[in-house]
C-alpha positions as CSV (number, residue, x, y, z in Angstrom):
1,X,105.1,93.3,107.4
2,X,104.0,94.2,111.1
3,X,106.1,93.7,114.2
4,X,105.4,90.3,116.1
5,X,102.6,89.7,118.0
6,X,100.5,87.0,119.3
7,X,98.1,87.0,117.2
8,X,96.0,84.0,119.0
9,X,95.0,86.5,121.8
10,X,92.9,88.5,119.6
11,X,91.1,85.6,117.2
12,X,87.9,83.7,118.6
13,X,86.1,80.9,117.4
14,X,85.7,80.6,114.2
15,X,82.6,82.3,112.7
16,X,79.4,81.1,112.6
17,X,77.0,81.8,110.1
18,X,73.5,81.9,111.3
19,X,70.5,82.8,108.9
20,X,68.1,84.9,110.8
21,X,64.4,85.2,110.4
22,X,63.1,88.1,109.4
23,X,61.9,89.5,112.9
24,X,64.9,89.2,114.1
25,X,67.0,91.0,111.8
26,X,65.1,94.2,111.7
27,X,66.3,95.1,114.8
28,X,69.4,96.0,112.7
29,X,70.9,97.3,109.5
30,X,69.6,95.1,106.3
31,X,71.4,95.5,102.9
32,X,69.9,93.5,100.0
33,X,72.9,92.4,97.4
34,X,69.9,90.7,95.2
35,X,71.6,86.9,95.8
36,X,71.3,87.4,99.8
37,X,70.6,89.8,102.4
38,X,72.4,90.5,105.5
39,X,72.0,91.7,108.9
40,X,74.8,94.1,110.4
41,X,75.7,95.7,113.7
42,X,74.5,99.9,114.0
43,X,77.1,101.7,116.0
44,X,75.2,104.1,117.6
45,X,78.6,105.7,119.0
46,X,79.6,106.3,115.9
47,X,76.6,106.4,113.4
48,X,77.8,103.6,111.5
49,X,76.7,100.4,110.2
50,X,79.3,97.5,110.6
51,X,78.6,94.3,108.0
52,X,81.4,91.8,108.6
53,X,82.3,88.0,107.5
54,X,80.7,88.6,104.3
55,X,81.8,86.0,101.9
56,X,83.4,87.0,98.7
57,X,84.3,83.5,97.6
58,X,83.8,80.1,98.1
59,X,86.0,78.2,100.8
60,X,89.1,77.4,99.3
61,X,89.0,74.2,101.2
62,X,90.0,70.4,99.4
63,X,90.4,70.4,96.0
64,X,90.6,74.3,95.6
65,X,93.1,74.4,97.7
66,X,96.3,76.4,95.6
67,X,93.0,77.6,92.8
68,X,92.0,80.7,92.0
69,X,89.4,81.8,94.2
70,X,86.0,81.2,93.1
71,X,83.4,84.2,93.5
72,X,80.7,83.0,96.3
73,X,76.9,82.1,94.5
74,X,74.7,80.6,97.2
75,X,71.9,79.2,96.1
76,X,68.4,79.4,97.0
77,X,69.4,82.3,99.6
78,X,68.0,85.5,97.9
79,X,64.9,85.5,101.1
80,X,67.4,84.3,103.3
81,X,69.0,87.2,106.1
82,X,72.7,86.0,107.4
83,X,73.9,87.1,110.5
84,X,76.5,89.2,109.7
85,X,78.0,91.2,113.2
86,X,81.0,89.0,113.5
87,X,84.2,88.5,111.4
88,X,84.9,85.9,109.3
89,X,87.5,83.8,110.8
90,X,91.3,84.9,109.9
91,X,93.5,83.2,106.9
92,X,96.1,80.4,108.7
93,X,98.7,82.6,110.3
94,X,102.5,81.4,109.6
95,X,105.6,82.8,112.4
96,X,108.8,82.5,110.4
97,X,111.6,81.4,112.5
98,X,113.0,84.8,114.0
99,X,109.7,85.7,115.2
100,X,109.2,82.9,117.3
101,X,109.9,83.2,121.3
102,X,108.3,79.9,122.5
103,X,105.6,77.8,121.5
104,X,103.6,78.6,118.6
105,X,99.7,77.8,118.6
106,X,98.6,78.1,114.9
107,X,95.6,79.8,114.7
108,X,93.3,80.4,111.5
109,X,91.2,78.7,109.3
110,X,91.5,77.9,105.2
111,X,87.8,79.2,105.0
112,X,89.1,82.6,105.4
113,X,87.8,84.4,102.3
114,X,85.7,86.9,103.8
115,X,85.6,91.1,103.8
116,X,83.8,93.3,106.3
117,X,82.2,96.9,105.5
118,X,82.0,99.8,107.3
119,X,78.8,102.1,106.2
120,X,77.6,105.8,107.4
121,X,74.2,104.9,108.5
122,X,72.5,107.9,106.7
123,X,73.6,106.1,103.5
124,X,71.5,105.0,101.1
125,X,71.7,103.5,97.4
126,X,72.2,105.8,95.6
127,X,74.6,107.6,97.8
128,X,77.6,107.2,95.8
129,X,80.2,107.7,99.0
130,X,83.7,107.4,98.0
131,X,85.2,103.9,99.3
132,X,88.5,102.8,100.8
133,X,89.5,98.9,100.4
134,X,92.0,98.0,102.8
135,X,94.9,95.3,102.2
136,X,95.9,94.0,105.7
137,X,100.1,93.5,106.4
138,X,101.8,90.9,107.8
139,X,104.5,89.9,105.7
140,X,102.0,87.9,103.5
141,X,102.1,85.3,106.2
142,X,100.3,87.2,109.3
143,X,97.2,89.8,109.2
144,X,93.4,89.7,109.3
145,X,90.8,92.2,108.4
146,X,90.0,93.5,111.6
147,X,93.7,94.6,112.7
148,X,92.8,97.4,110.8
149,X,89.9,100.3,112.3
150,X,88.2,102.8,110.7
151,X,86.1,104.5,112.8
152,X,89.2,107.5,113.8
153,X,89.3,108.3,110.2
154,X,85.5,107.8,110.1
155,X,84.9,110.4,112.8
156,X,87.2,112.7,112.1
157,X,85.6,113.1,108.7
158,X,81.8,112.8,109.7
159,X,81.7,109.8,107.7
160,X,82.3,110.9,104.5
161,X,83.1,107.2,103.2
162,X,82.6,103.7,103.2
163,X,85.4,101.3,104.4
164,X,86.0,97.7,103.2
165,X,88.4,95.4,105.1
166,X,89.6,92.4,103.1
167,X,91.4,89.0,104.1
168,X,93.4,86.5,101.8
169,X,95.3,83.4,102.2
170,X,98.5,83.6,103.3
171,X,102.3,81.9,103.5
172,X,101.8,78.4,102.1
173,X,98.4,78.9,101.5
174,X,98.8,81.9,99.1
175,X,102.0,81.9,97.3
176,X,103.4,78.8,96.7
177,X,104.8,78.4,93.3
178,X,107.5,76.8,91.1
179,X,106.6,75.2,87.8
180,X,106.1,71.6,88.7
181,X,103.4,73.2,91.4
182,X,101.9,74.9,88.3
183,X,102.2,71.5,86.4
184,X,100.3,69.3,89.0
185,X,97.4,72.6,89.0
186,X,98.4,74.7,91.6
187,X,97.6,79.1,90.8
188,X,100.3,81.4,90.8
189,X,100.0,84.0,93.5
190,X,96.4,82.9,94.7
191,X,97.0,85.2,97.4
192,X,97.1,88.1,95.1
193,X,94.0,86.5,93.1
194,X,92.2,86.1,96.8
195,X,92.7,90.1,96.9
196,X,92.1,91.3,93.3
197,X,88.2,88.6,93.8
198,X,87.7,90.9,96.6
199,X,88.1,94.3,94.5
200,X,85.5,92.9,92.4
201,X,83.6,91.6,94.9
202,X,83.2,95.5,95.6
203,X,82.7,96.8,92.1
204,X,79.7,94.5,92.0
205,X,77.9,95.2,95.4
206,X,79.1,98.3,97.0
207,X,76.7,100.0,95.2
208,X,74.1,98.3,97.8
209,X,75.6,100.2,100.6
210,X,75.9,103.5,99.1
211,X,79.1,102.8,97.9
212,X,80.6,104.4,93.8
213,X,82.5,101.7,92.4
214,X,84.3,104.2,90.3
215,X,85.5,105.9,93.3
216,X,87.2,103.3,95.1
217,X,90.9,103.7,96.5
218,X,92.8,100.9,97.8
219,X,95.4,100.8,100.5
220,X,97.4,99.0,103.0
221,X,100.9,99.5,104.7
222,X,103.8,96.9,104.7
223,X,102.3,94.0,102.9
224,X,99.6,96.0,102.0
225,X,101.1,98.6,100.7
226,X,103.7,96.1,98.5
227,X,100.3,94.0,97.8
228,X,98.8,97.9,96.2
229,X,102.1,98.3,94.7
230,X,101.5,94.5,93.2
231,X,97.9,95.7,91.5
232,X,99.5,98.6,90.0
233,X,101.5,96.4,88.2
234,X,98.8,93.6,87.7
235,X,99.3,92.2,84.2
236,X,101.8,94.8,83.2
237,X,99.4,97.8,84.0
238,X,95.7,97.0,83.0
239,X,93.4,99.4,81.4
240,X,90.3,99.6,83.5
241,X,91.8,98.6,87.1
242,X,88.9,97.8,90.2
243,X,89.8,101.3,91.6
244,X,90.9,104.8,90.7
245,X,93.5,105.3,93.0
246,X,96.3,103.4,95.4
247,X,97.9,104.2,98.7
248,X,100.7,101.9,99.5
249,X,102.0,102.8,102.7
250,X,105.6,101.3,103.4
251,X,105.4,99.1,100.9
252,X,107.2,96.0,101.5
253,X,109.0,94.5,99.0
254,X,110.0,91.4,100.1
255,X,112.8,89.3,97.8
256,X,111.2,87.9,94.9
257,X,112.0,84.0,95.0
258,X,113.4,82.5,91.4
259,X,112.1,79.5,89.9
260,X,114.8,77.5,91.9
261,X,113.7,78.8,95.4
262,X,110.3,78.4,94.6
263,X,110.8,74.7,93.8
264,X,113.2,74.0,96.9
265,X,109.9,75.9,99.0
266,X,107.4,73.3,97.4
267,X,109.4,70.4,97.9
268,X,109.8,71.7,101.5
269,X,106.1,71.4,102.2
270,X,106.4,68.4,100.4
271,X,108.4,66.8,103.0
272,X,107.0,68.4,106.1
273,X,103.8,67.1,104.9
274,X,105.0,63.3,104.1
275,X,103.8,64.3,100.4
276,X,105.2,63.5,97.2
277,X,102.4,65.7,95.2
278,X,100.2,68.4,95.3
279,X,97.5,66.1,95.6
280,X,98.6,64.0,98.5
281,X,98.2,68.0,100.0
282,X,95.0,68.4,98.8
283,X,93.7,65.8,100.6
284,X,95.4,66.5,103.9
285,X,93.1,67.0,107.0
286,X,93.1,70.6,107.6
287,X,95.0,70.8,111.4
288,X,97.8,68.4,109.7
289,X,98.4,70.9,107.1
290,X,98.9,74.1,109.7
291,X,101.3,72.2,111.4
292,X,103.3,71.3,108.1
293,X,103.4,74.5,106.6
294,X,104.1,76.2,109.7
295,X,107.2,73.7,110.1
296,X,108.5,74.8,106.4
297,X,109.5,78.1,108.4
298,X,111.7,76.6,110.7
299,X,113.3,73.9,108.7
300,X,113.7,77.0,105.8
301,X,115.3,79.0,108.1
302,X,117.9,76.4,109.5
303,X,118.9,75.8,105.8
304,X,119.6,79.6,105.6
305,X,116.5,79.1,102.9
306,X,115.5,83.0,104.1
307,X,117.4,85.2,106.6
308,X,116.2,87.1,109.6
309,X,113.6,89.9,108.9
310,X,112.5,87.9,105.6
311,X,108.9,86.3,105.7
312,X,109.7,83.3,103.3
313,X,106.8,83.0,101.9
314,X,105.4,86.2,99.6
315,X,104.6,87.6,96.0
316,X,106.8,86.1,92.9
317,X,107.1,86.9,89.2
318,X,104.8,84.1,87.8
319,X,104.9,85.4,84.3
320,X,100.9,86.6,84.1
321,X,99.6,88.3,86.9
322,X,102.8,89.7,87.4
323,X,105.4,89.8,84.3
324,X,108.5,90.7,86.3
325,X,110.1,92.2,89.3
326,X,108.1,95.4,90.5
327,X,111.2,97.6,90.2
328,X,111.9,96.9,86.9
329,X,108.1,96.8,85.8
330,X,108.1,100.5,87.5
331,X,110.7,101.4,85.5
332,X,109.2,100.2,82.1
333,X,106.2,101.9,82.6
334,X,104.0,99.1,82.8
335,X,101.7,100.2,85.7
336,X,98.4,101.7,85.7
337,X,98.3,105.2,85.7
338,X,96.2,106.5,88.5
339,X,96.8,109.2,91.7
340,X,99.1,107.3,94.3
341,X,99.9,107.9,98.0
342,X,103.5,106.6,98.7
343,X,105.1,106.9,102.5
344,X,107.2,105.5,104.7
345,X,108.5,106.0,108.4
346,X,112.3,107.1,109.4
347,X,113.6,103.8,110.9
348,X,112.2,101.3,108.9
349,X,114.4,98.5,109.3
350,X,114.8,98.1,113.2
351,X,112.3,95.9,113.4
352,X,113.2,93.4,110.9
353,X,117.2,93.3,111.5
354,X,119.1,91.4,113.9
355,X,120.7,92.9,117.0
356,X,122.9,90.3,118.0
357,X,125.3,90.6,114.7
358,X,128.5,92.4,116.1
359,X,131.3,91.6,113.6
360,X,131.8,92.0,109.9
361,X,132.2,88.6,109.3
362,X,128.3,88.2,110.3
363,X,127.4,91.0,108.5
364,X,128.8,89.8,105.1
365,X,127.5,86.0,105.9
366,X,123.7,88.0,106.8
367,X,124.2,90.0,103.1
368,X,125.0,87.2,101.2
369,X,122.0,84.9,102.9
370,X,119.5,87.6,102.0
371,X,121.0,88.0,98.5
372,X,122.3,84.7,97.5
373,X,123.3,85.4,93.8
374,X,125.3,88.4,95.2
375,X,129.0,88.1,93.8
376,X,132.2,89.7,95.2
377,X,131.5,92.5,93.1
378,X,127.8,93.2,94.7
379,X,129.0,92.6,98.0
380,X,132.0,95.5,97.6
381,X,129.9,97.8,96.4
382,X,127.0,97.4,98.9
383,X,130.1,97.9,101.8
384,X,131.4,101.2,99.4
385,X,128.6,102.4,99.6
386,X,127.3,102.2,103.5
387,X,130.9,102.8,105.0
388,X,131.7,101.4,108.3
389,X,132.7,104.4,109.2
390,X,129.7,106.5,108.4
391,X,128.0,104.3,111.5
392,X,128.7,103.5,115.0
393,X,127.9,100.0,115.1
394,X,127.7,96.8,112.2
395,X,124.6,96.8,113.5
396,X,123.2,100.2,112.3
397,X,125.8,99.5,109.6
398,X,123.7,96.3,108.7
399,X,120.0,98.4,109.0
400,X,121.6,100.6,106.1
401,X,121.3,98.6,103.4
402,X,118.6,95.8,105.3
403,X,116.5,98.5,107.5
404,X,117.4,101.8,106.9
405,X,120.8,104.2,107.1
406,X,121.9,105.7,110.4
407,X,124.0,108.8,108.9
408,X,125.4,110.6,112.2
409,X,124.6,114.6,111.8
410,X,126.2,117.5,113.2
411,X,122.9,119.3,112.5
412,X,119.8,117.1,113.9
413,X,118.7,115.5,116.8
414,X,120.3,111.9,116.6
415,X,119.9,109.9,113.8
416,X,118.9,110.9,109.6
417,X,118.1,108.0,107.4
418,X,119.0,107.7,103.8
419,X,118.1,104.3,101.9
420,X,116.2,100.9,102.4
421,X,116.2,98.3,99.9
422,X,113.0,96.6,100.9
423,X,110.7,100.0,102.2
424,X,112.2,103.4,101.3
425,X,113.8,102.5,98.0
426,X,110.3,101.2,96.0
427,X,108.9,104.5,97.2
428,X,111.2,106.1,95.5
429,X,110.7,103.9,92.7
430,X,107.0,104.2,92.4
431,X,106.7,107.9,93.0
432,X,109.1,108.7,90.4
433,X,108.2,106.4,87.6
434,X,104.6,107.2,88.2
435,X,105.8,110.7,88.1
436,X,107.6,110.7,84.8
437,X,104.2,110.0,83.2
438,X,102.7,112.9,84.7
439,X,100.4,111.0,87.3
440,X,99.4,112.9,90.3
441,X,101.8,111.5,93.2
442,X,102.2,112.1,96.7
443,X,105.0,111.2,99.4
444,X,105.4,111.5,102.9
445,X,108.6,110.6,105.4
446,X,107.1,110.4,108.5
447,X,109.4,110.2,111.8
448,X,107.7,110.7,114.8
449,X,106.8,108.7,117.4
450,X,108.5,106.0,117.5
451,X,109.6,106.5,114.1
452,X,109.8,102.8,113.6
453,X,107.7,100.8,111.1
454,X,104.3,101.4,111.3
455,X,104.3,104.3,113.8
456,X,101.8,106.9,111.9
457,X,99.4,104.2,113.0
458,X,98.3,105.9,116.4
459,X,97.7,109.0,114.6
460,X,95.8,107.6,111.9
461,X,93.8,105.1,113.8
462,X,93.8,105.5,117.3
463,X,89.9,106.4,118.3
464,X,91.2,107.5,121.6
465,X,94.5,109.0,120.7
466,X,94.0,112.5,122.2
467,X,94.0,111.3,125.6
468,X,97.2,109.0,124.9
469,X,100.7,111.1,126.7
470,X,102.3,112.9,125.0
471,X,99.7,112.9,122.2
472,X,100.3,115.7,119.6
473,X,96.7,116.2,118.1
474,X,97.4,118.6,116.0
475,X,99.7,116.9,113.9
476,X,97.1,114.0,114.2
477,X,94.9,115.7,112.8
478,X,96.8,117.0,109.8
479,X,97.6,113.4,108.9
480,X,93.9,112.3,108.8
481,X,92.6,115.5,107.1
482,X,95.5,114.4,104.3
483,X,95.1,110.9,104.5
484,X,91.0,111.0,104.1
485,X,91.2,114.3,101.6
486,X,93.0,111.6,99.3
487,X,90.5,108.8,100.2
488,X,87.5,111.1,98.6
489,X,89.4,113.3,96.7
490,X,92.7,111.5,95.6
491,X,94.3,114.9,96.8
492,X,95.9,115.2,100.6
493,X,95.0,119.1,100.0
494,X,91.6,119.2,98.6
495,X,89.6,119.4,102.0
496,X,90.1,120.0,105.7
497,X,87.6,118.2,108.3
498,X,89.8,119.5,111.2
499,X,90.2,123.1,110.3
500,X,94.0,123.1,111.1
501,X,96.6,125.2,108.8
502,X,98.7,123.0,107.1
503,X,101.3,123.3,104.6
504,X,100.5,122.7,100.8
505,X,101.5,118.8,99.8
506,X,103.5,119.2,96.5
507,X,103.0,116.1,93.6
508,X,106.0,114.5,93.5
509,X,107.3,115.9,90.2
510,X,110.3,113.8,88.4
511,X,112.6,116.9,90.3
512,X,110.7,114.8,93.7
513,X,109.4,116.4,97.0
514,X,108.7,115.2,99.5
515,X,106.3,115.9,102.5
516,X,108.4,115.5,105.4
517,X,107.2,115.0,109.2
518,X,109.6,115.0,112.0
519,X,110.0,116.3,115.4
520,X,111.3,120.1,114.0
521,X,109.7,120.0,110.3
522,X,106.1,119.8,108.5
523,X,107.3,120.6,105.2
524,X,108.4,119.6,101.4
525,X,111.9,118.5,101.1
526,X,114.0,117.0,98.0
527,X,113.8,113.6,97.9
528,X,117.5,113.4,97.5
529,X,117.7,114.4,101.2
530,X,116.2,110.6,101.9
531,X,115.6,108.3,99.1
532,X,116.7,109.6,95.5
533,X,120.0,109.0,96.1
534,X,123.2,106.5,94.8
535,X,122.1,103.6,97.3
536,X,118.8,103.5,95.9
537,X,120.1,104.2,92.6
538,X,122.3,101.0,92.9
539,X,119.9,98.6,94.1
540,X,117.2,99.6,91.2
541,X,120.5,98.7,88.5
542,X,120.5,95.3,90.1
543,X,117.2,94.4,90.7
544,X,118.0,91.0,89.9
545,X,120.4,90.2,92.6
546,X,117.8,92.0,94.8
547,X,115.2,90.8,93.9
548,X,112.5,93.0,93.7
């Protein structure tokens, strides 16, 4: 779930595969994955080999449109070397209503299902380097593998691991659902499927780059990190998982649709697309069916199908993949049991909430949009609990429950923040169920910068950070010494690159702390101080008005 941008700036043609002859590629890195070679980019800046737009299944293009992905088996091409220094183009992008300005150029392609890999060039087979899968954000509805670098964390730790950037479909394309969908042949959650293809993707060939498959830890932030949270949960918690630890970062739990919203989102595509099946889709020219789905977020929105700060489009209980709503799986126990990073920033919600609200009246029409089975009752208590009074506006009243919770304080610089239904309360639940069955678990609160979703990004990814204003490289530096100790070691305090003192990161026992970074503190603090508290407590008992 990343702020707007324009995506179309920063996506080219699509990509071209072009199979090289053997004098040509040797002027560059070759691996051999036995049913194909391919020919990467070396970074000589950064002693790395770059591999990207490799296939990890077949187009899902005609009839395999809304089907499981299949795994990609050329044939014939074991001699043959593919070009492989450009990525793959990106998934269809979709712009819900509230993120759109002006005109919207759709950009994307359905033949989208692609990874790229990033590789120290000293390694070999045989290598066995720790590996890091990255699930882009977006709101399942925006992102592409290459919004996210690697080469900061890279360098900062002399390349102590391999990186793997994934893509899979999105919006329409990846989660469109409802029984009679299922009925006519459509997946559940092909998105999810797209991502979980690409994990094994990895277990079968990251071996070729000098990559462990038992040592693989996936992550992501927003989308990505609600996607990890999604794989924990995979089938009610599976025993041998495609990776031995997660790290969802501000994992975004967007409203789980029922079987009723579902079917009003199909028959919306339906209609935008002068359809009456899902095979009159399946045969749709490609451009005609960007423009239709993109139109289901505008009509949607105009019928108050999804509110402002909601993506419409996004994970939903399908029975299978996954058996019900992550809070209450959590809560069950039915995850998989390996070491997890957890975080979030201080302000959340800004991003996602809308600024023009000023009365009460809007406020309570906004609640009851985003929560549509919310009865007097739920509505009450949601208002008891984030008391106009506590706040100086309805807007930062609103961001409480929505965003985040602006609680004035006597004792810190402006603003603390308590509880977030969609971000800060599934870290709590994740780290603490996780925690009751002894698993090694590790959250952070991080508010500095701009403390605003996604802000630890400069400090984890910037290649160029120190010579940003106002940079704080030492606290950078702390952040990727924890955030790449966990990568190798699935431990923030098992190894320092940077040399820097540090405080000890405590696992989040059931008691929960927290590592907290702000502006006057590096330190553990009691979860109850943020997100193990009655708000959070009251949206877990009714996970089925909230949906998640």
């Amino acid at each position: 779930m990343a702020p707007y941008v324009k995506l179309a700036a920063f996506f080219g043609l699509a990509k071209q595969l072009i199979v090289a002859t053997f004098a040509q590629a040797t002027a560059g890195p070759i691996v051999d994955l036995d049913y194909i070679k391919y020919h990467g980019h070396y970074n000589d800046t950064l002693e790395i080999n770059e591999f990207h737009g490799l296939r990890f299944a077949e187009g899902p293009l005609g009839p395999l449109r809304w089907k499981a992905p299949q795994p990609y088996k050329p044939q014939n091409m074991t001699d043959a070397i593919v070009d492989a220094t450009q990525s793959g183009p990106p998934c269809v992008q979709g712009f819900p209503q509230w993120t759109i300005s002006g005109p919207v150029q759709i950009v994307g392609s359905e033949d989208c299902l692609f990874l790229d890999v990033y590789v120290p060039a000293n390694a070999t087979k045989g290598s066995n380097l720790p590996v890091a899968l990255s699930i882009p954000g977006g709101g399942y509805v925006m992102g592409y593998a290459s919004q996210s670098s690697p080469y900061a964390l890279m360098r900062h730790s002399m390349n102590s691991f391999i990186f793997v950037n994934i893509q899979y479909r999105l919006g329409a394309y990846g989660f469109l659902g409802s029984t009679r969908y299922t009925k006519a042949g459509g997946a559940a959650n092909v998105g999810l499927l797209d991502q979980r293809l690409a994990m094994e993707w990895v277990q079968q060939n990251i071996g070729a780059f000098g990559g462990d498959p038992s040592r693989v830890t996936i992550l992501g932030g927003s989308a990505g990190g609600g996607s990890v949270t999604s794989h924990l949960i995979w089938k009610g918690g599976v025993d041998k998982p495609p990776f031995r630890a997660t790290m969802a970062d501000f994992p975004f739990w967007q409203q789980y649709l029922r079987e009723e919203q579902l079917a009003k989102q199909y028959d919306n595509l339906l209609a935008s697309a002068n359809c009456s099946t899902l095979e009159c889709l399946h045969e749709l020219p490609e451009e005609i069916l960007k423009e239709a789905t993109q139109t289901t977020y505008i009509s949607a929105y105009a019928d108050k199908a999804y509110g402002y700060g909601n993506f419409y489009y996004g994970p939903y209980v399908d029975g299978d993949l996954i058996r019900d709503l992550p809070s209450r799986e959590f809560r069950a126990g039915h995850f998989v049991q390996v070491p997890t990073w957890t975080s979030r920033e201080g302000y959340e919600g800004f991003t996602f909430s809308n600024q023009s609200m000023t009365t009460i009246k809007e406020e309570t029409e906004d609640l009851r949009n985003q929560f549509p089975r919310a009865n007097e009752e739920f509505v009450e208590d949601v208002f008891g609990l984030y008391p106009q009074e506590q706040f100086n506006s309805t807007f930062w009243q609103r961001l409480t429950w929505f965003g985040y919770v602006f609680a004035l304080s006597d004792h810190l610089i402006g603003l603390t923040q308590c509880s977030d239904f969609s971000i800060n309360c599934p870290t709590y639940y994740v780290a603490s169920s996780l925690a009751l069955f002894g698993v090694p678990v590790y959250k952070q609160i991080f508010n500095v910068g701009t403390q605003l979703h996604g802000a630890v990004g400069p400090y984890l990814a910037d290649l160029d950070y120190a010579f940003e204003p106002g940079a704080n490289v030492t606290l950078a530096s702390i952040l990727r010494d924890w955030y790449v100790s966990f990568v190798v070691h699935n431990d923030p305090n098992a190894q320092s690159w940077s040399g820097v003192p540090k405080p000890i990161w405590p696992e989040y026992e059931p008691s929960g702390e927290v590592m907290t970074v702000n502006f006057t503190e590096l330190g553990a603090v009691d979860d109850r101080h943020y997100d193990n508290t009655k708000r959070c407590g009251f949206f877990w008992e009714n996970a089925g008005t909230v949906q998640n």
